[in-house]
N, C-alpha and C positions, 0 to 999 in steps of 0.2 A: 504494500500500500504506500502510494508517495504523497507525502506529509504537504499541505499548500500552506504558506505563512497566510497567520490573520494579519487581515489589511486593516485599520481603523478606518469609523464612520466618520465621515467631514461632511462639511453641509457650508454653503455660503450663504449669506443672507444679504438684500439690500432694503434698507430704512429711507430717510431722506436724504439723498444725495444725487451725484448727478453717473452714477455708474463709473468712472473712471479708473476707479478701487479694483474695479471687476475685469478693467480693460487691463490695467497693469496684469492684473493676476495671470490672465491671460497670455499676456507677454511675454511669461515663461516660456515660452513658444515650445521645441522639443524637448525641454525639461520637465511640462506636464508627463509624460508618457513615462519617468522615472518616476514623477511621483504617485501616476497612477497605477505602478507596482504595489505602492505601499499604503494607497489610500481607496474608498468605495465612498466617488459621491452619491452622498444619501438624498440633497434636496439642494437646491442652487435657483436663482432665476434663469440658470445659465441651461438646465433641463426642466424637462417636463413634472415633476413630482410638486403636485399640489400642498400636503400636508407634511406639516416637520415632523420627523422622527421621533419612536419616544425616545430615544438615547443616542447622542452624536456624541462621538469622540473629540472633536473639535469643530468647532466654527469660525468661521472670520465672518466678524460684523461689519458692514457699510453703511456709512448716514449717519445722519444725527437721528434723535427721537423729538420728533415735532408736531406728531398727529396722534388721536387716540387709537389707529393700529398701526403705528410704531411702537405705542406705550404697550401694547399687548402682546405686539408679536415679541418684543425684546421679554419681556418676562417670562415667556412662552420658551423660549429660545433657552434661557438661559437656565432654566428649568431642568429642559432638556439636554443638555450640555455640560459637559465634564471639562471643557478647556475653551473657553472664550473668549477671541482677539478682535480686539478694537484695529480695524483696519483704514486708515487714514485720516486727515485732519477731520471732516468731517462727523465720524464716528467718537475720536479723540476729544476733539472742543466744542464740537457746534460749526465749527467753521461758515462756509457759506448760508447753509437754510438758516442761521441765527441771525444773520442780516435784514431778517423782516420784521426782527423782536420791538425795534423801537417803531414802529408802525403801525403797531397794534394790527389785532387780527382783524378786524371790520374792514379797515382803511386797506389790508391786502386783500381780503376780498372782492370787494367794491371795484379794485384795480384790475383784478385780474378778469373779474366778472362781468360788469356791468363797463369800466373807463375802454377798456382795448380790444372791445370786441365789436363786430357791425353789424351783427344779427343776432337775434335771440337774450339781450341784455336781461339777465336774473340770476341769483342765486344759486345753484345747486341745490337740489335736496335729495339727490340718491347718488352713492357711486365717489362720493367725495367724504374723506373724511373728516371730523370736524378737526380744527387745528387746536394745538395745545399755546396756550396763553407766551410758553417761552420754552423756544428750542431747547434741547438737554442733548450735551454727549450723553454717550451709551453708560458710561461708568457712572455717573447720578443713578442712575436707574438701577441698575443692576453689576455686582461685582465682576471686574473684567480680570484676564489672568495675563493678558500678552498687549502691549499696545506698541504701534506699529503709523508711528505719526508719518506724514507725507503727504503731498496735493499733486496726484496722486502718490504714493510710495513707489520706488522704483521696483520694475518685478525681479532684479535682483535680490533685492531687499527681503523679498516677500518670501521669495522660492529658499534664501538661506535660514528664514524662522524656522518655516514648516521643516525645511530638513535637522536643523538642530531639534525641535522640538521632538519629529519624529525619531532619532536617534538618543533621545532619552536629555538631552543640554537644555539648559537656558539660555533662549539667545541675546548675545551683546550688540545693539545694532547703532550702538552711539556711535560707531564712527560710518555710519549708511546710509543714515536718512533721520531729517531734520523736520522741523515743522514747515508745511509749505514749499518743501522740495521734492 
């Protein structure tokens, strides 16, 4: 009988942000397929699998938490989730989506809704979720175990966590990636 190594469950998630997180990730280009020896993605925006797993081995978070399913899905997640990385500024600070905080929520809706648009000027009221009062990194919300600053982080950056991590290290990436690089 020939023995197959277990691959740990990963799963990516995207919050509010603008994907970018997800592009780097991808820029692993043929360094995916070594990590896909060692990994089985569970749920990703990147496939098709509607509902989180009850148990991920790791996740990499993207976005801030700025809506009330953000606020759920991230508790959800981390619930589920035995190793939980904050992947990029966004995720980290708030970065971008916190730039609408002094604005108040009415006044971004109003803008986006009713100021910029040439037909149909109203509200939402299905299919939008209501906004939270004030963006929050991931780490407010919920304990993070890896954070992983960058706008986006480089996919070196990214592909050397996951492999230290996978290898049992913690990884040192002060000298890799900075806030906003």
């Amino acid at each position: 009988m020939i023995e197959t190594p277990t691959k740990i469950k990963f799963a990516t998630v995207w919050l509010d942000g603008c994907s970018g997180c997800h592009m780097s990730f991808l820029d692993i280009d043929e360094r995916l397929l070594d990590l896909g020896d060692k990994i089985d993605l569970v749920y990703s925006p990147l496939v098709d699998y509607k509902d989180f797993p009850d148990m991920v081995d790791v996740t990499l978070i993207e976005g801030a938490v700025s809506n009330e399913d953000d606020l759920h899905k991230i508790k959800k997640v981390r619930e589920h989730t035995k190793l939980l990385i904050s992947l990029g500024d966004c995720a980290v600070t708030g970065n971008v989506p916190s730039m609408r905080v002094p604005f108040g929520i009415e006044a971004v809706m109003n803008r986006a809704y009713t100021e910029n648009v040439t037909r149909n000027h109203q509200m939402p009221t299905n299919g939008v979720p209501p906004l939270l009062p004030r963006v929050r990194p991931v780490h407010e919300i919920v304990k993070v175990d890896v954070f992983i600053p960058g706008c986006p982080p480089p996919a070196d950056t990214i592909f050397f966590v996951l492999t230290e991590l996978l290898e049992g290290r913690q990884p040192d990436i002060s000298k890799l990636t900075r806030f906003g690089k």
